[in-house]
KOLNUDREN-526290 format. One record per residue (C-alpha): x, y, z. Coordinates in steps of 0.5 Angstrom, whole numbers, plus 500, padded with zeros to 3 digits. Each point is the difference from the previous one (the first is absolute). Layout:
N
{{X, Y, Z}}
...
***
This chain:
424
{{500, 500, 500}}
{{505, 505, 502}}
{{504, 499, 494}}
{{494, 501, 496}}
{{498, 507, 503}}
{{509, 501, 498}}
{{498, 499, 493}}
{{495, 503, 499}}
{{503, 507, 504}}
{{506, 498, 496}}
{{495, 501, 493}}
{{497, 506, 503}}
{{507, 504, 501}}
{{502, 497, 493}}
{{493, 503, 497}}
{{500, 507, 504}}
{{509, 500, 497}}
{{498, 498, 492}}
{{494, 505, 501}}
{{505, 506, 503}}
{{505, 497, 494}}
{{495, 501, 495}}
{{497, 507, 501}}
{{507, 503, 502}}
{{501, 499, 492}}
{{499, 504, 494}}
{{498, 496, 495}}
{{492, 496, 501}}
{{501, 493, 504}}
{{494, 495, 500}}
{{498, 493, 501}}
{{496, 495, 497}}
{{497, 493, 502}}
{{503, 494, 496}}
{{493, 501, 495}}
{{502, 508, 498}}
{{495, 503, 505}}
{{504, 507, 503}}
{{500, 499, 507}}
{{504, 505, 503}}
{{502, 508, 497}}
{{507, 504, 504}}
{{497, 508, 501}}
{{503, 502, 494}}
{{495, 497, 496}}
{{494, 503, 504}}
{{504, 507, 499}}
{{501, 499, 493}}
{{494, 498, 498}}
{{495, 502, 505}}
{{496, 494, 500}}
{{498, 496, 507}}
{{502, 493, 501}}
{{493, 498, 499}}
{{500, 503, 493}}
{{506, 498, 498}}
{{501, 492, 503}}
{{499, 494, 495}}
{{499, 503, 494}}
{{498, 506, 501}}
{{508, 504, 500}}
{{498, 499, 492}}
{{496, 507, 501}}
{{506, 503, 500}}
{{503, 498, 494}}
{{500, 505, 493}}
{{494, 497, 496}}
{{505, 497, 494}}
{{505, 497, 505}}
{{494, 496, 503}}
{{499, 494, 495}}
{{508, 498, 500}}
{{501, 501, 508}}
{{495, 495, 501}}
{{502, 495, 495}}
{{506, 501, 502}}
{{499, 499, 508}}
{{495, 494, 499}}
{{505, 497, 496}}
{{506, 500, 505}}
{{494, 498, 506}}
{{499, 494, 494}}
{{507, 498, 499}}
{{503, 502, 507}}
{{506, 504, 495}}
{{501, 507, 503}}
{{496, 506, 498}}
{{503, 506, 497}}
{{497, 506, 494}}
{{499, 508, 501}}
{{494, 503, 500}}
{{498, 506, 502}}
{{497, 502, 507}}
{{494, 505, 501}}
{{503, 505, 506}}
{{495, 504, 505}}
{{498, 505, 500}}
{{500, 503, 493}}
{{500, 493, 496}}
{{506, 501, 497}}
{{503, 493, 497}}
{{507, 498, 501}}
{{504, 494, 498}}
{{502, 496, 505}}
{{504, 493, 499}}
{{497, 494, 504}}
{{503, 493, 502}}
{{498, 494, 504}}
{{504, 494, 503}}
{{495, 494, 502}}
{{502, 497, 507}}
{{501, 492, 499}}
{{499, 495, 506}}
{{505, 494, 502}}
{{496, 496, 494}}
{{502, 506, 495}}
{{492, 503, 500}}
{{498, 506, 499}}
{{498, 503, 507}}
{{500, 508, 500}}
{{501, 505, 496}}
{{506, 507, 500}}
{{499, 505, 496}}
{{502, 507, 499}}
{{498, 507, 495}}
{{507, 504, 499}}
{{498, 507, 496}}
{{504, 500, 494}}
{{497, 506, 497}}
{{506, 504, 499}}
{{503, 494, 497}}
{{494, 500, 495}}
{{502, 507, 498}}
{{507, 499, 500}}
{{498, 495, 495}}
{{496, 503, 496}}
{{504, 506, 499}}
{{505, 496, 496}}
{{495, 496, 497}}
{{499, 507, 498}}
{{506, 502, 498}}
{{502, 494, 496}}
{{494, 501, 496}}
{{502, 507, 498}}
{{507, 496, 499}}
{{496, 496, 496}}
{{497, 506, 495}}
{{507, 504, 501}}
{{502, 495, 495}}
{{496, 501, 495}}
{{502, 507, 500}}
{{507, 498, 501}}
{{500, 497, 494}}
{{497, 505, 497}}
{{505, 505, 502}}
{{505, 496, 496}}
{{502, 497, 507}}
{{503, 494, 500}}
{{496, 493, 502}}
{{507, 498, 504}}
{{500, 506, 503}}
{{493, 501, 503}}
{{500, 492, 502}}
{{507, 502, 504}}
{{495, 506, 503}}
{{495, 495, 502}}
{{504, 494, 504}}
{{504, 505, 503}}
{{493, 503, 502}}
{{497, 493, 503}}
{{507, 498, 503}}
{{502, 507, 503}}
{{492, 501, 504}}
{{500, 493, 501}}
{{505, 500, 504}}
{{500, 507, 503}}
{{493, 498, 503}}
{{502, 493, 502}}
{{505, 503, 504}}
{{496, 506, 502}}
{{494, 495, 503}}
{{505, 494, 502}}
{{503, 504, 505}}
{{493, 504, 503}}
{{497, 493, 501}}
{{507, 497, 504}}
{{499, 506, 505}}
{{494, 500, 500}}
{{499, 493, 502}}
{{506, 500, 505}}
{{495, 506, 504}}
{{495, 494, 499}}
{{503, 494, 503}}
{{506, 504, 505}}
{{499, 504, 506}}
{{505, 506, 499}}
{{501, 506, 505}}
{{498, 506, 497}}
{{506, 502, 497}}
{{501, 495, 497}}
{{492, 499, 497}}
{{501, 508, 499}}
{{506, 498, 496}}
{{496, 495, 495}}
{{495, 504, 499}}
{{504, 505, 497}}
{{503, 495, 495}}
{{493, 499, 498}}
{{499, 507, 500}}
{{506, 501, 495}}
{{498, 494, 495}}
{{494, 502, 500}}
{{501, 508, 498}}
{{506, 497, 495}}
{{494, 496, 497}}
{{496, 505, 499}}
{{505, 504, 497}}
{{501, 495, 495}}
{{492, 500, 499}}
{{501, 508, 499}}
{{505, 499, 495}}
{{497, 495, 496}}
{{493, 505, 500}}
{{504, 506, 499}}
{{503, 495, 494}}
{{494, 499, 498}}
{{496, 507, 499}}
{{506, 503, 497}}
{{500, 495, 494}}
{{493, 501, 499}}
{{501, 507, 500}}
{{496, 502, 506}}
{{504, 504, 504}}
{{499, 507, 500}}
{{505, 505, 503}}
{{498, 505, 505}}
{{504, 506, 499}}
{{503, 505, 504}}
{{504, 503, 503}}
{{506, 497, 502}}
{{507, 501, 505}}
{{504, 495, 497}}
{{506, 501, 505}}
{{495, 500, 507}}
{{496, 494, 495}}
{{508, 496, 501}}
{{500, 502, 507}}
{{494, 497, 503}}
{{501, 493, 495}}
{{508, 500, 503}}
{{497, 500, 507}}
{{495, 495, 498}}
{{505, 496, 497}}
{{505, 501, 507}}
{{495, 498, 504}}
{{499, 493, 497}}
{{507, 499, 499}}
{{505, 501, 505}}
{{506, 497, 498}}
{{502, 505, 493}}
{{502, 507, 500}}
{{495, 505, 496}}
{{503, 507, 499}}
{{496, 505, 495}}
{{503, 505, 496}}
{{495, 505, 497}}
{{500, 506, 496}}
{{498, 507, 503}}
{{498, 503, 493}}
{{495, 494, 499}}
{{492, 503, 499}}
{{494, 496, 501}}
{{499, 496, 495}}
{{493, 497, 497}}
{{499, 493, 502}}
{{495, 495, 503}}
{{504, 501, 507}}
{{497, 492, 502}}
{{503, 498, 493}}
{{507, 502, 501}}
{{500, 498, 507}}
{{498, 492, 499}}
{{506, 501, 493}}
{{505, 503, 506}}
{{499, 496, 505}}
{{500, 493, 495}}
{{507, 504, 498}}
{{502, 500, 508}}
{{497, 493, 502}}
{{505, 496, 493}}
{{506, 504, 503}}
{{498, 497, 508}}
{{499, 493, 496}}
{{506, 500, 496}}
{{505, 504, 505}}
{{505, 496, 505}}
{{498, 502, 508}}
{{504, 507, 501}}
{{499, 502, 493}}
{{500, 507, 497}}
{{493, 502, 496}}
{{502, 507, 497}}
{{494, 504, 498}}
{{501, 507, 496}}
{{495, 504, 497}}
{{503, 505, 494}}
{{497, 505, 495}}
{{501, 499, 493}}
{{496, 506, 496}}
{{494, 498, 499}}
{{500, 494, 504}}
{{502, 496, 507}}
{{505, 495, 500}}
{{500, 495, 506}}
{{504, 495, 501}}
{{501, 494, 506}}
{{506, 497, 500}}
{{502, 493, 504}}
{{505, 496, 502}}
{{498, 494, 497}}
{{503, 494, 496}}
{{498, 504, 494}}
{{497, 497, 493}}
{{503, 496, 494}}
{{499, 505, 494}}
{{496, 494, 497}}
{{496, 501, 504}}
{{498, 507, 501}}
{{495, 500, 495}}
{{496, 494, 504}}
{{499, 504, 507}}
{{495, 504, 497}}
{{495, 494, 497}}
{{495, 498, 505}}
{{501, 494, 504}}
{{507, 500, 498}}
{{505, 498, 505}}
{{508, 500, 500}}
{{501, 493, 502}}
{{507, 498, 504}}
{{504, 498, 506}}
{{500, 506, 504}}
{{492, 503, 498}}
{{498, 492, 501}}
{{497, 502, 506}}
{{498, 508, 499}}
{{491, 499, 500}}
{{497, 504, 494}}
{{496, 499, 495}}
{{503, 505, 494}}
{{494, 505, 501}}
{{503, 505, 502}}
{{504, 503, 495}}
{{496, 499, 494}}
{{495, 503, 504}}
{{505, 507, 502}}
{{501, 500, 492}}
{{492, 500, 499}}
{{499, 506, 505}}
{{505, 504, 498}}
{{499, 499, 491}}
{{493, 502, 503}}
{{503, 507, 502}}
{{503, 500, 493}}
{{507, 499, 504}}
{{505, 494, 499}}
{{504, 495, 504}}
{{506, 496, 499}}
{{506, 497, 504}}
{{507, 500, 500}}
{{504, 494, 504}}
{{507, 497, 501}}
{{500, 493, 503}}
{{503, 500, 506}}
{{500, 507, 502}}
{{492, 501, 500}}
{{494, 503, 495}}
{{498, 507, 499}}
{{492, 501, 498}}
{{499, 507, 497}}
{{493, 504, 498}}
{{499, 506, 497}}
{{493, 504, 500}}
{{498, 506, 496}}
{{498, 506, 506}}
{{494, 501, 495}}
{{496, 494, 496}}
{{500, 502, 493}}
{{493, 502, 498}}
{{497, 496, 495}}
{{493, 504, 497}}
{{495, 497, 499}}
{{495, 500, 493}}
{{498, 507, 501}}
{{506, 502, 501}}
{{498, 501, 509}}
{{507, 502, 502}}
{{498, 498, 507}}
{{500, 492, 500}}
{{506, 498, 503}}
{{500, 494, 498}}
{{507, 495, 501}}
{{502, 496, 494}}
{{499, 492, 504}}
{{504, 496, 495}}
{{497, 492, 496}}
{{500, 494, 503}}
{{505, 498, 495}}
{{505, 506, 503}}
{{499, 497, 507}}
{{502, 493, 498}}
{{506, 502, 495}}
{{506, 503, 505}}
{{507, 499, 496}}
{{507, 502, 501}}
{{500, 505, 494}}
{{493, 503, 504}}
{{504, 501, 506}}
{{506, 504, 496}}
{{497, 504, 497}}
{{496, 502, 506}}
{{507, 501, 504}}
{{502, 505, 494}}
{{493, 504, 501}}
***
């Protein structure tokens, strides 16, 4: 009798344990009977979802799920309920209270006894619906590389070089993303199922904080990418102190980058210039970040700022490794990278500087480099401290309207395009 009772106290304590367990985690937990009938929901669900046990037990959880996701779960659930095999399948989950439908990711495991029947049922729903974005952005962007083709093609672009265009894509997002991800997931896992002090959990949360932006980032880059190709950015034009302009980036820069050395020469003599302000900072900060990236810790990043006529010359000037001539025409193509020894381990997508060339021809500016292997890279461009006016049909002087280049500008940089740049 007494070693029932301690049994049963001990199946009590074991149930109270698994149920704090269950709602102490982020994603929905749930169990079912042996037959699929859903017997137990951790607080989450109900949080979610809005819905009771009694609306929600046995088949009710159903409700919540996207009307074109309905047939397939079930199918799907019944199948493994059959079979005993393990459930999984994304389905979209309705959430409280505003009826909004997010993509969760749903498992279940069968508990088996000695005779290897299936007695119980584990089971979880992770929200994925950032993943499915991520996802679909390069769905997208691969079917934009899809039609870039075509209009490559007709561009005179060879089909070689565009199918290189698209494998370094695929090769260079995917591992850029599977990295990014793989990391979030391992820290965020070791939150879930370690006990740490606060520095430490502090120091976690931080590292998935600074993958998380560094993936956003990426997705900003990718859209930026994108509505520059469809020619739907439009510049806001002001004016614009360009020396404070550097001043703020640098400091931005100095913040995030503590082991490299910036110093600024500007020119007193420039006036403001007619710029999208927001444009030349994303083209400026790009600039600083590749120096940060390519430069050995303790490095110098030299920034000046000169007038040259009619124009603004700025450079940033780093102690990198440099560039083989040979490649110089490819740095400025989209998803290219320089692949060697020492930038193995350098993260990038090869983003940001075809979109610096972009924004700055879109100010009817241009762009170039100048290297040396071994003893760093210098990345120049050159605004006109007023857009040229294009008129329009009736001759309305007014409509200050930059010339934005084609697409098939924005694919085609070669070696001869940078020298004649260089020569002005």
């Amino acid at each position: 009798m007494v070693e029932d009772i301690n049994q049963q106290e001990e199946s009590v304590q074991s149930e109270y344990n698994f149920r704090l367990l269950a709602d102490s985690m982020p994603q929905i937990v749930w169990t079912a009977r042996r037959d699929g009938w859903l017997d137990y929901y951790n607080q989450k669900w109900f949080d979610y979802t809005g819905m009771t046990f009694a609306q929600t037990q046995g088949w009710g959880w159903a409700a919540a799920l996207h009307p074109d996701d309905l047939q397939q779960s079930l199918e799907a659930w019944m199948y493994s309920v059959k079979t005993g095999e393990a459930f999984e399948i994304e389905y979209r989950l309705k959430q409280a209270p505003d009826a909004i439908y997010r993509w969760h990711l749903s498992r279940a495991l069968p508990v088996r006894d000695e005779q290897g029947r299936v007695t119980q049922w584990f089971g979880t729903s992770t929200d994925i619906q950032n993943e499915k974005f991520a996802e679909q952005r390069l769905a997208h962007q691969l079917s934009r590389e899809q039609e870039a083709r075509k209009e490559a093609e007709q561009a005179g672009m060879t089909l070689l070089q565009l199918n290189q265009a698209q494998r370094n894509f695929i090769a260079v997002i995917s591992h850029e993303f599977r990295a990014t991800l793989t990391s979030i997931q391992g820290f965020s896992a070791l939150l879930r199922d370690e006990d740490f002090d606060a520095s430490e959990t502090r120091e976690y949360a931080d590292d998935i904080h600074t993958d998380a932006l560094r993936l956003h980032r990426m997705i900003d880059n990718l859209l930026d990418l994108e509505k520059i190709r469809a020619g739907k950015i439009k510049l806001s034009m002001e004016a614009v102190d360009l020396n404070a302009l550097l001043k703020e980036a640098i400091e931005r820069t100095r913040q995030i980058s503590l082991w490299h050395t910036i110093s600024f020469q500007r020119d007193e003599r420039l006036p403001t210039i007619e710029a999208d302000h927001d444009k030349i900072m994303q083209v400026v900060i790009n600039l600083l970040s590749n120096a940060v990236k390519y430069s050995p810790h303790g490095g110098e990043i030299r920034v000046t700022c000169t007038l040259e006529e009619a124009d603004v010359h700025v450079s940033v000037q780093d102690e990198g490794m440099g560039i083989q001539p040979d490649l110089l025409d490819q740095i400025f193509i989209p998803y290219s990278r320089i692949h060697s020894a020492a930038t193995q381990y350098i993260q990038g997508a090869g983003l940001g500087l075809p979109i610096v060339r972009q924004l700055v021809e879109m100010h009817a500016g241009k762009v170039w480099v100048e290297s040396e292997l071994e003893h760093g890279s210098c990345f120049h461009f050159m605004l006109p401290l007023r857009l040229p006016i294009i008129p329009s049909p009736a001759n309305e002087i007014d409509d200050m309207t930059p010339v934005v280049p084609t697409e098939a500008a924005f694919h085609q940089t070669t070696t001869s395009d940078v020298a004649s740049s260089m020569r002005g």
